[in-house]
C-alpha positions as CSV (number, residue, x, y, z in Angstrom):
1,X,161.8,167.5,27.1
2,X,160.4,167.9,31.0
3,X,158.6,171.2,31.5
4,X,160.9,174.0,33.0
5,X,161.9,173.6,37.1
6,X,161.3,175.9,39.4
7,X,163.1,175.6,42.1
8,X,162.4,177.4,45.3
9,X,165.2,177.6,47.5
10,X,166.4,177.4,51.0
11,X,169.4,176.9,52.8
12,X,171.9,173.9,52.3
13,X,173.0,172.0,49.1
14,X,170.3,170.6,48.2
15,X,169.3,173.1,45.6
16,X,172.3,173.0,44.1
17,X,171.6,169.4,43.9
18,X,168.9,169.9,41.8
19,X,170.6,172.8,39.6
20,X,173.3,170.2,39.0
21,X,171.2,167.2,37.6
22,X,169.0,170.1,35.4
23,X,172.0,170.6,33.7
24,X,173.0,167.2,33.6
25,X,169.7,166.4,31.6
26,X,169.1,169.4,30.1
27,X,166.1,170.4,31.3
28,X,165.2,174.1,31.6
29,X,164.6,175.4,34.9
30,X,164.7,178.6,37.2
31,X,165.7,179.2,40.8
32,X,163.6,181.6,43.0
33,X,165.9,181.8,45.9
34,X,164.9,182.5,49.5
35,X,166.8,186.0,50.7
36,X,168.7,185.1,54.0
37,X,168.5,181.5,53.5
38,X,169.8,180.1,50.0
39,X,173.4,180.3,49.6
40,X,174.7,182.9,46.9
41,X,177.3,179.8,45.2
42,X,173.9,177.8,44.4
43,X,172.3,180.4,42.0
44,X,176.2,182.0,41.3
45,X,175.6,181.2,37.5
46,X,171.9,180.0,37.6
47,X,169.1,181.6,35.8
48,X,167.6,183.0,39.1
49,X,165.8,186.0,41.4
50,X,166.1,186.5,45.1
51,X,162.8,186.8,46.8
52,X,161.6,188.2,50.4
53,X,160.1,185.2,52.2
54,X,157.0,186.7,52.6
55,X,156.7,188.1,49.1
56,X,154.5,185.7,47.6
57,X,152.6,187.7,45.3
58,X,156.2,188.9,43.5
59,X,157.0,185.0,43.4
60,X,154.4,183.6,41.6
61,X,154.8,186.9,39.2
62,X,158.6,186.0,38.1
63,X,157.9,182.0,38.3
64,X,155.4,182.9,35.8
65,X,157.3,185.4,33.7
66,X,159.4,182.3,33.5
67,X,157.5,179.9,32.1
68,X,157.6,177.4,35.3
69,X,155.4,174.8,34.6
70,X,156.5,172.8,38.4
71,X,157.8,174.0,41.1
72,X,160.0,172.1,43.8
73,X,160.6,173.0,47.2
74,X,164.1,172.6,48.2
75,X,166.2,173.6,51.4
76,X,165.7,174.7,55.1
77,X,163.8,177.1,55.8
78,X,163.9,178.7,59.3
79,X,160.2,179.8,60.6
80,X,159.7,183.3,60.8
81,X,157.4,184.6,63.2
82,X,154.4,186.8,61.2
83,X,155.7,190.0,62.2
84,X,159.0,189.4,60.9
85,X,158.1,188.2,57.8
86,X,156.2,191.0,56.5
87,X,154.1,189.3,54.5
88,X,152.5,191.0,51.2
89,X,149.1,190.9,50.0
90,X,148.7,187.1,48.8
91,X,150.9,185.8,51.7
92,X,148.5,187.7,54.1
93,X,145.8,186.1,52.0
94,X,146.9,182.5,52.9
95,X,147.5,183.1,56.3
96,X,144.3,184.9,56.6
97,X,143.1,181.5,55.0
98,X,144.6,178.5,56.8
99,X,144.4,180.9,60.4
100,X,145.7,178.4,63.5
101,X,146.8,175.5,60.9
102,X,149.7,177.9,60.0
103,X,151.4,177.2,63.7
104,X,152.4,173.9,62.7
105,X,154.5,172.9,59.3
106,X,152.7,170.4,57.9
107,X,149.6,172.5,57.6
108,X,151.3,174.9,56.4
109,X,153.0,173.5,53.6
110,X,149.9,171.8,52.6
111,X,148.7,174.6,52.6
112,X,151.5,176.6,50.3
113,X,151.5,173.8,48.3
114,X,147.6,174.2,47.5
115,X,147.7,177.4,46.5
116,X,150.7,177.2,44.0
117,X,148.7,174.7,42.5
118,X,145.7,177.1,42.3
119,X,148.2,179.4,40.6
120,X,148.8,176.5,37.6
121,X,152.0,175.0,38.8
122,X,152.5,171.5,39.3
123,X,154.2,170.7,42.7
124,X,157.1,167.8,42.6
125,X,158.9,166.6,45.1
126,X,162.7,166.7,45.0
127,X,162.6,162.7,44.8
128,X,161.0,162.9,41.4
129,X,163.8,164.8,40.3
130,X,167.4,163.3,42.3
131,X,166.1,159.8,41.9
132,X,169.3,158.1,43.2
133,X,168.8,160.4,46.3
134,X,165.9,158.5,47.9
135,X,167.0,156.4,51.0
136,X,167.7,152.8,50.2
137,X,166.8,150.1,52.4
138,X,170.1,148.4,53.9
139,X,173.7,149.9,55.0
140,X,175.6,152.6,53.2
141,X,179.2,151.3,53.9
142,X,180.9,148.5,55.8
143,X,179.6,149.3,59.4
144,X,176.9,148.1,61.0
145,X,174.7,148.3,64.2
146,X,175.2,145.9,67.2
147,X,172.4,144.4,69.3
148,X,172.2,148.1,71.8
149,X,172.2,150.1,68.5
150,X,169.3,148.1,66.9
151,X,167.0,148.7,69.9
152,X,168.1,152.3,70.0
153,X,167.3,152.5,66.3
154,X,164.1,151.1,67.5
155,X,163.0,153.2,70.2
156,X,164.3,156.2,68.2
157,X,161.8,155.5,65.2
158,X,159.2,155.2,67.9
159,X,159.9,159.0,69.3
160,X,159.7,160.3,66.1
161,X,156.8,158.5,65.3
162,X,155.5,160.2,68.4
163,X,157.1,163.5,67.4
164,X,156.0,163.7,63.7
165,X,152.0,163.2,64.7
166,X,152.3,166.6,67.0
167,X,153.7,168.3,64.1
168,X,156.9,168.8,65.5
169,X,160.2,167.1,64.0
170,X,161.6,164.3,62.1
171,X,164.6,163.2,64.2
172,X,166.1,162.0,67.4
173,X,169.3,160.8,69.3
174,X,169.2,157.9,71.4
175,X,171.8,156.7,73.0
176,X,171.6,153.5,75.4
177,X,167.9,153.8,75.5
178,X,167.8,157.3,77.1
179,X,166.6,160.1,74.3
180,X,169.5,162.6,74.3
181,X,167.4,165.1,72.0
182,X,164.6,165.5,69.9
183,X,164.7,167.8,66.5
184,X,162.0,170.7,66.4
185,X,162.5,174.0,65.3
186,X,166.4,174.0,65.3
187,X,166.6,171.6,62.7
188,X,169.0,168.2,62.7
189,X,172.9,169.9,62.6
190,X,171.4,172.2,66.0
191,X,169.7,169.1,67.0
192,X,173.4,166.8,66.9
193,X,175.4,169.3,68.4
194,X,173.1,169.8,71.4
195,X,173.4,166.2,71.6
196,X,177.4,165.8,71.7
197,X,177.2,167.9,75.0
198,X,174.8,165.0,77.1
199,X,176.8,162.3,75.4
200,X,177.1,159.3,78.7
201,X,179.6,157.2,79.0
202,X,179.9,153.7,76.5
203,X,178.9,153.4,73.0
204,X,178.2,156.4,71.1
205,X,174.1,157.2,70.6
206,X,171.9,157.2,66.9
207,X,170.5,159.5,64.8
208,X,167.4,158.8,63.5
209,X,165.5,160.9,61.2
210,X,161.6,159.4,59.8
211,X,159.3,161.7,57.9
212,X,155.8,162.5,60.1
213,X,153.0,160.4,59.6
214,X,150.7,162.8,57.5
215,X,153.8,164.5,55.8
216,X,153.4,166.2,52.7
217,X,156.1,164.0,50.4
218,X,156.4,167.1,48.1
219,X,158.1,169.4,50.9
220,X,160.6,168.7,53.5
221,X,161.4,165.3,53.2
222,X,164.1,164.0,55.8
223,X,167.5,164.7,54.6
224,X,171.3,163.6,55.1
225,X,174.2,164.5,53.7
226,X,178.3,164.3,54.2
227,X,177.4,167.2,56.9
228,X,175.4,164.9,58.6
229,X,177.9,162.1,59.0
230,X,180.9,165.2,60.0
231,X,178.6,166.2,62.7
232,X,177.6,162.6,63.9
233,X,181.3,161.8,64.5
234,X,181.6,165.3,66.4
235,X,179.2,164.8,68.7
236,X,180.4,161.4,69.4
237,X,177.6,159.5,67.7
238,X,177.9,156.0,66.2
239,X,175.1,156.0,63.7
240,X,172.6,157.3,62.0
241,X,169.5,155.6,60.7
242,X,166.9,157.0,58.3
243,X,163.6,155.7,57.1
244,X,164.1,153.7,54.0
245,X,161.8,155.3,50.8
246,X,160.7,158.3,53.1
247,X,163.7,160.0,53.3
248,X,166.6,161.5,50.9
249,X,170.3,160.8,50.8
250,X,172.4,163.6,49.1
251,X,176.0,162.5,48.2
252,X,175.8,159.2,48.5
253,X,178.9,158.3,47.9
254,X,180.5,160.9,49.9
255,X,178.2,159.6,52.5
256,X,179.3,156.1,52.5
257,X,183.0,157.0,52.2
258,X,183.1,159.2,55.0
259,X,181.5,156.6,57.5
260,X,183.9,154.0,56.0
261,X,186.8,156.5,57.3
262,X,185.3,157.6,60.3
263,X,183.9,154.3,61.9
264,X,180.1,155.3,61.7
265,X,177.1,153.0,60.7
266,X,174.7,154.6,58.4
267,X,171.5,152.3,57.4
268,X,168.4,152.6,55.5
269,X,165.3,150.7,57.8
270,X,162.0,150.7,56.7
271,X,159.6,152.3,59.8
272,X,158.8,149.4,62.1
273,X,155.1,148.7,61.9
C-alpha cells in the first residue's frame, strides 16, 4: 500500500481531486486545509484539520500526529503580505531564512518545500498522484486553431516564457498578436475576466498557460479545468492552449465536452524551443 497523503490545501477543486482518487485506490491520507482558502465541501467528510496559513510549526505537528509520510501541495493560494500572515515561530524561521528570495514564488516554494523535507516528509507533486491529469499533447475535442490562433499560441508561449523567468505568472491572452493580459498575482479566472473587457473586434484571443522555466514541478503546476473553459467563452475567448507534460488538466472530460458545446479549441503544445 502507498504511504499515507497529506494533502495541503488551497482554494479550487483540485484537492478534492486528489481526496477522490485516495479513495478510489484506497490509500490513506489526511487533508491539512488552508483557513480562508480551501473550500469546507473538500474536507466535508475527510479525515482533516484547518490550519492558519502562517502556522507552520502547528502543521508539521498534526501532519506528523498523522503519520504523513508525503505531502502534496494542492490549490491557490493568495500571497499574503508578512504582516497579515502572522507567522509563528518556524514560519518566522524560514522567512528569517530565505530573506529577499521570499518576494517571488518560486523561491519560496523551493524554499517550503526544503524544509518539509528537513521535517521527514517526502514532497510529491499532484501529477504523481492524478496521473490522467497531466496535459496531453494534441486537441481535447473537435476544434481546432486556425493559421491567426497558431501564431497567437506562439507569441503567447513566448510572453510567458518571458513572464515565468521574472518570477511572475504562468499565463497570457493574446488576441490578434496584441497581449490583452498577463497573469501575476490575480491568478488565471482574474486574469480572463480582465481580459473579456479589452476584447477587439474579429476572432476571439487565447489563453495560454506554461509552467516558468525554473519551476518547482512539485507546487503549482499550471492548471485548467471546466471553469477555465466557462470563463474562456465569457470573456469571448476562442482557445486555450497549455504546455503539453508541464501542466495539469482536471476533468478532462468535462473539459473536452464543454468546448465541444461551446465552440472553443483547447490543445496540448509542447513549449516551442
Amino acid at each position: 500500500m502507498a504511504p499515507k497523503l497529506g494533502i495541503v490545501a488551497g482554494a479550487g477543486t483540485l484537492p478534492a481531486k486528489l481526496v477522490e482518487k485516495c479513495r478510489e485506490i484506497g490509500r490513506p491520507y489526511f487533508v491539512l486545509a488552508i483557513e480562508g482558502e480551501a473550500e469546507a465541501a473538500t474536507v466535508a467528510d475527510a479525515p482533516h484539520a484547518w490550519i492558519r496559513l502562517g502556522a507552520a510549526g502547528t502543521g508539521i505537528k498534526l501532519l506528523k500526529e498523522q503519520g504523513v509520510v508525503e505531502l502534496v501541495m494542492a490549490g491557490a493560494l493568495k500571497r499574503p503580505s508578512l504582516s497579515s500572515l502572522r507567522p509563528d515561530w518556524r514560519a518566522a524561521k524560514l522567512y528569517a531564512k530565505v530573506g529577499l528570495r521570499a518576494l517571488g514564488d518560486d523561491g519560496l516554494l523551493s524554499a517550503v518545500i526544503k524544509e518539509l523535507e528537513s521535517e521527514g516528509f517526502t514532497l510529491v507533486g499532484v501529477d504523481s498522484v492524478l496521473t490522467d491529469a497531466v496535459a496531453i499533447e494534441g486537441r481535447y475535442g473537435r476544434h481546432k486553431p486556425d493559421a491567426q490562433a497558431e501564431v497567437d499560441i506562439a507569441h503567447g508561449f513566448r510572453v510567458v516564457e518571458a513572464l515565468g523567468s521574472l518570477d511572475i505568472g504562468q499565463g497570457a491572452v493574446v488576441q490578434q498578436g496584441v497581449v490583452l493580459g498577463v497573469e501575476a498575482i490575480e491568478g488565471t479566472d482574474a486574469l480572463i475576466r480582465r481580459c473579456g473587457e479589452w476584447r477587439r473586434e474579429g476572432p476571439g484571443g487565447v489563453l495560454v498557460k506554461a509552467k516558468k522555466p525554473e519551476q518547482e514541478r512539485r507546487a503549482d503546476l499550471p492548471t485548467i479545468g471546466p471553469r477555465t473553459v466557462e470563463l474562456a467563452h465569457q470573456a469571448g475567448l476562442r482557445g486555450i492552449a497549455i504546455e503539453a507534460g508541464g501542466s495539469l488538466v482536471i476533468d478532462r472530460e468535462q473539459v473536452t465536452a464543454l468546448a465541444d458545446k461551446l465552440g472553443l479549441f483547447v490543445i496540448g503544445c509542447r513549449k516551442p524551443a
